[in-house]
NUNU-353501 format. One record per atom (N, C-alpha, C): residue in three letters; x, y, z; atom name. Coordinates in pm, whole numbers. Layout:
N
@rest:ALA, xx:X, yy:Y, zz:Z, atom:CA;
...
# end
This chain:
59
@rest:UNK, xx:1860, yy:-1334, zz:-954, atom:N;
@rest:UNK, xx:1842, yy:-1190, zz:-943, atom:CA;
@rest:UNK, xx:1695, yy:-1161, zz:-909, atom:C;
@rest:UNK, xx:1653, yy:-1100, zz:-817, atom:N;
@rest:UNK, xx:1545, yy:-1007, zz:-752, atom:CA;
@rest:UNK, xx:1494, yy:-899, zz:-878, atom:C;
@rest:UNK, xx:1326, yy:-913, zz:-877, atom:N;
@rest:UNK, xx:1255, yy:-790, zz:-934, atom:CA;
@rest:UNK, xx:1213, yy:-774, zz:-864, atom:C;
@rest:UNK, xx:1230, yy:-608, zz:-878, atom:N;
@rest:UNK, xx:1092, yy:-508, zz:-790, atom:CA;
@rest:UNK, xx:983, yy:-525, zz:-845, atom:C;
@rest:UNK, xx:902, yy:-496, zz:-799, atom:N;
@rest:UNK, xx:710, yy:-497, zz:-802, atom:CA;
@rest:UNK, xx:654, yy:-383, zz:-738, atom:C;
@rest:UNK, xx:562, yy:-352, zz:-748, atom:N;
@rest:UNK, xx:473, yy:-230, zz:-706, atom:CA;
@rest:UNK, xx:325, yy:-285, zz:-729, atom:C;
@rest:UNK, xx:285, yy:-225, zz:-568, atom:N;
@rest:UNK, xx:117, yy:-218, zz:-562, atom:CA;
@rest:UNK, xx:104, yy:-130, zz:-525, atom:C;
@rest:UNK, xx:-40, yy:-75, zz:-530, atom:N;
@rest:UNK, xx:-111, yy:67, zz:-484, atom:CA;
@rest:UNK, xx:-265, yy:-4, zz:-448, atom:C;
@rest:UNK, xx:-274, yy:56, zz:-327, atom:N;
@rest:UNK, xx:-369, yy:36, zz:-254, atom:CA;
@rest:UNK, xx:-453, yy:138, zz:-248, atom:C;
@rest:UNK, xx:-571, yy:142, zz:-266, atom:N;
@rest:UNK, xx:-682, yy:307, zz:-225, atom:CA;
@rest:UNK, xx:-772, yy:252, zz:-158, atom:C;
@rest:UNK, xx:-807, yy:373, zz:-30, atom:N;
@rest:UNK, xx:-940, yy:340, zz:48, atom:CA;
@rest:UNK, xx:-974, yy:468, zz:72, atom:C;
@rest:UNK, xx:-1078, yy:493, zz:158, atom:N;
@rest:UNK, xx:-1202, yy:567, zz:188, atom:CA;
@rest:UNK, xx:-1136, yy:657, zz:335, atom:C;
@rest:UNK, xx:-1074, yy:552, zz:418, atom:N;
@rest:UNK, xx:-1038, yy:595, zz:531, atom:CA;
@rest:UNK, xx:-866, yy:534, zz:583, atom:C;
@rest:UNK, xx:-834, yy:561, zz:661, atom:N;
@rest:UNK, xx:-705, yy:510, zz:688, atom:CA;
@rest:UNK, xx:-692, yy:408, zz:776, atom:C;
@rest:UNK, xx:-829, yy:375, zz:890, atom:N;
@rest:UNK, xx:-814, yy:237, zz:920, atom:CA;
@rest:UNK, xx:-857, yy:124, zz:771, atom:C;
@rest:UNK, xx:-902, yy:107, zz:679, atom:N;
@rest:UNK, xx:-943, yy:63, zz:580, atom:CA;
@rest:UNK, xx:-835, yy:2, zz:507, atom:C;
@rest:UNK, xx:-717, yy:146, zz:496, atom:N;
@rest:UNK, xx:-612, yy:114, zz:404, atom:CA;
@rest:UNK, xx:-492, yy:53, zz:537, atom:C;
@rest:UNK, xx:-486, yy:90, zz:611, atom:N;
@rest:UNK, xx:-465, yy:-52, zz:729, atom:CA;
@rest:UNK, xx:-451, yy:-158, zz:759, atom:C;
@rest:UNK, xx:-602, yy:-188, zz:738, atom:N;
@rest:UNK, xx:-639, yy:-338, zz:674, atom:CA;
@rest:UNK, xx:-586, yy:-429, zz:603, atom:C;
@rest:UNK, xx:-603, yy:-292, zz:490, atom:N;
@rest:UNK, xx:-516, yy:-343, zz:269, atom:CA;
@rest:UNK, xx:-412, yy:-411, zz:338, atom:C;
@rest:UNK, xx:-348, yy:-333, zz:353, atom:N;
@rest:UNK, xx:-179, yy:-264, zz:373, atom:CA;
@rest:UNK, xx:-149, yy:-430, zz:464, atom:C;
@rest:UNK, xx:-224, yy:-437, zz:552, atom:N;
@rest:UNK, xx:-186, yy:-559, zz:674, atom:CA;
@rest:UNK, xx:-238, yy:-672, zz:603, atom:C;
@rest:UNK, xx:-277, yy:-718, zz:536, atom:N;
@rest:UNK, xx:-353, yy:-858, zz:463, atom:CA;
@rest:UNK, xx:-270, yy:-851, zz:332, atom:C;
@rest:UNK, xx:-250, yy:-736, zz:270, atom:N;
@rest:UNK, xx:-91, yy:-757, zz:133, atom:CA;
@rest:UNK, xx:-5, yy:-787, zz:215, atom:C;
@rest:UNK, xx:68, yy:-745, zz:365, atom:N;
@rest:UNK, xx:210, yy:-813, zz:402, atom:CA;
@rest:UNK, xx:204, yy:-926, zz:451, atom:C;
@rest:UNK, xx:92, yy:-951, zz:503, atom:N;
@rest:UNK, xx:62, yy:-1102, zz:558, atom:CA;
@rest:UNK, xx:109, yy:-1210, zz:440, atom:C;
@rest:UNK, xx:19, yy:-1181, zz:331, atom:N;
@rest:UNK, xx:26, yy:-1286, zz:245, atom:CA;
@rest:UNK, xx:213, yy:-1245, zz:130, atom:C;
@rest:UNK, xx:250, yy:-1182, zz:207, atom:N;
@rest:UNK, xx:377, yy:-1144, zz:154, atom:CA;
@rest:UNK, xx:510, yy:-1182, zz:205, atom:C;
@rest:UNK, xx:589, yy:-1335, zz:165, atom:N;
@rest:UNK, xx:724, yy:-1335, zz:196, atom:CA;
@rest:UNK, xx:783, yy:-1281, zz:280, atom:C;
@rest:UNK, xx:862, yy:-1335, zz:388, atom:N;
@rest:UNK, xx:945, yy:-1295, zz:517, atom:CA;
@rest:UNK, xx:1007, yy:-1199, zz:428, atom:C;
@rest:UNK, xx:1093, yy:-1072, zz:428, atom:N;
@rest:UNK, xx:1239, yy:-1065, zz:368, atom:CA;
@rest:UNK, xx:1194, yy:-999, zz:246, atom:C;
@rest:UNK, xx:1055, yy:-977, zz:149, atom:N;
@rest:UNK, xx:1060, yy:-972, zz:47, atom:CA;
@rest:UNK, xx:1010, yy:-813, zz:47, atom:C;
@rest:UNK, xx:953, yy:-752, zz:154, atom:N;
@rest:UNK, xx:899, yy:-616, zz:138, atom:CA;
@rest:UNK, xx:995, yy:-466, zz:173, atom:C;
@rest:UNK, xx:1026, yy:-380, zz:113, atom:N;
@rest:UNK, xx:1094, yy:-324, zz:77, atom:CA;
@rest:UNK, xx:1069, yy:-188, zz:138, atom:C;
@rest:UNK, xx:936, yy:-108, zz:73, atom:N;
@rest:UNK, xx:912, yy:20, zz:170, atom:CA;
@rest:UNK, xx:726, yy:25, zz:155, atom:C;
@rest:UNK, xx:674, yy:128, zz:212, atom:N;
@rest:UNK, xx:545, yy:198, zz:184, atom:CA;
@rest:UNK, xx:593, yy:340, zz:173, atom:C;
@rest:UNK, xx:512, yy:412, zz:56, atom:N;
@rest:UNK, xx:510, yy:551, zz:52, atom:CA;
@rest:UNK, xx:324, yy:567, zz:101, atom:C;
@rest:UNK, xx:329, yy:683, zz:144, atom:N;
@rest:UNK, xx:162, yy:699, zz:166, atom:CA;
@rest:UNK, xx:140, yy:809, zz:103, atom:C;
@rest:UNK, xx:-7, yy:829, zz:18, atom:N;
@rest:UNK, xx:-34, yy:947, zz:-3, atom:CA;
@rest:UNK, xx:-197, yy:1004, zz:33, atom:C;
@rest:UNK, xx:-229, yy:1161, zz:81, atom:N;
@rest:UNK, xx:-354, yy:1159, zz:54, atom:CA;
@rest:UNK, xx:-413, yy:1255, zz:-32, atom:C;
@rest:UNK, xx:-562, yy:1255, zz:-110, atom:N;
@rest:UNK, xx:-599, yy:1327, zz:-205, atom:CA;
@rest:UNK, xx:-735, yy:1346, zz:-152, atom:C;
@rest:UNK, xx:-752, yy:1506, zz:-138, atom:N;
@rest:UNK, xx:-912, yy:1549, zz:-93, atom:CA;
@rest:UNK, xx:-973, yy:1621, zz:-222, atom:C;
@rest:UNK, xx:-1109, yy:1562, zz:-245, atom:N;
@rest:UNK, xx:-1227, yy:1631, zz:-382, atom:CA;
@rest:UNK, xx:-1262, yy:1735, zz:-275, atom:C;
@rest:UNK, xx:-1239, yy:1831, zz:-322, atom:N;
@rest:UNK, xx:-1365, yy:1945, zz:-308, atom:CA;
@rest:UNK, xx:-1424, yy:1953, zz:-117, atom:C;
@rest:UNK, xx:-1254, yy:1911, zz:-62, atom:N;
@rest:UNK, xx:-1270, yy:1926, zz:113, atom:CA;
@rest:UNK, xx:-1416, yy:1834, zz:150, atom:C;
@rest:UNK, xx:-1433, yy:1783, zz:89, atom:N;
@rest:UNK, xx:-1528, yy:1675, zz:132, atom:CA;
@rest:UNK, xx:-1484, yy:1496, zz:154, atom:C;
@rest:UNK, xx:-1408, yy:1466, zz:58, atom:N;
@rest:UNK, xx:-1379, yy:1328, zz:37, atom:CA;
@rest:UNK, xx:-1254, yy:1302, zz:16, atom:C;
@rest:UNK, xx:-1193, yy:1222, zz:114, atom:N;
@rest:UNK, xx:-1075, yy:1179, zz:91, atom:CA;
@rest:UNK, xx:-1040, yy:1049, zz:19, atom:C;
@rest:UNK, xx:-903, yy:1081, zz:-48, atom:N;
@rest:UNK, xx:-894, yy:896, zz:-96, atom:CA;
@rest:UNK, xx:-693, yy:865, zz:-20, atom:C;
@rest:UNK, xx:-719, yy:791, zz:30, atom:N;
@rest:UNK, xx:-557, yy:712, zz:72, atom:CA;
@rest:UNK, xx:-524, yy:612, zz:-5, atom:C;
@rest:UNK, xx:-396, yy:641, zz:-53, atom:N;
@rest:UNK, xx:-301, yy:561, zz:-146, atom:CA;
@rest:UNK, xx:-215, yy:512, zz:-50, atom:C;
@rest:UNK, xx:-155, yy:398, zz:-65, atom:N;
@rest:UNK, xx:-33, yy:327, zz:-28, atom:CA;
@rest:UNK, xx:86, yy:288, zz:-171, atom:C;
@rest:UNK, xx:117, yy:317, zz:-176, atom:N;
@rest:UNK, xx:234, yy:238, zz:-284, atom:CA;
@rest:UNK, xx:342, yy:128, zz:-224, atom:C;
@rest:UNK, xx:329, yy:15, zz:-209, atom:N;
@rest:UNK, xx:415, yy:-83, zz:-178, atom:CA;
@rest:UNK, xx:525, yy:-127, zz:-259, atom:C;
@rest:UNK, xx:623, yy:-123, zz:-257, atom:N;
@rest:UNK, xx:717, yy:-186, zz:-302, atom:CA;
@rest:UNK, xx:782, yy:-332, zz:-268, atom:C;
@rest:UNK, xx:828, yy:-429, zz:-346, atom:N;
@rest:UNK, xx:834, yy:-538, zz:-279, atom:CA;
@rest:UNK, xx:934, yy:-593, zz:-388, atom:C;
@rest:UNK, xx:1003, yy:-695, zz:-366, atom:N;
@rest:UNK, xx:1100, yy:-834, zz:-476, atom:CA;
@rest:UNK, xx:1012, yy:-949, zz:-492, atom:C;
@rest:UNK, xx:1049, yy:-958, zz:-585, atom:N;
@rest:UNK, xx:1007, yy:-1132, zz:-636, atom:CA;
@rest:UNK, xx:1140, yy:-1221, zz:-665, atom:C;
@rest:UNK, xx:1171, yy:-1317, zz:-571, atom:N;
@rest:UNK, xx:1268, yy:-1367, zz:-576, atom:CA;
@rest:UNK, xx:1261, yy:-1501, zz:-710, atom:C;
# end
């Protein structure tokens, strides 16, 4: 039987979380990744932060 797992990724910019996002699936099992949700959060219209939430199995 398969568990789900969850990561969350944060960066500065969205090529950044890109990056995350592409170097976690790399090192991630053919078959084993499931979805991305994305989110973004601005302070005070100045600073953004990007979330990824990954979902994935552990076989």
């Amino acid at each position: 039987m398969a568990r789900l797992r969850t990561n969350i990724l944060e960066a500065r910019d969205k090529d950044t979380l890109e990056n995350m996002i592409n170097r976690f699936l790399y090192d991630l099992p053919e078959g084993d990744f499931i979805d991305i949700k994305f989110s973004t959060y601005t302070f005070y219209d100045k600073h953004s932060v990007y979330t990824a939430l990954i979902l994935f199995k552990i076989t």
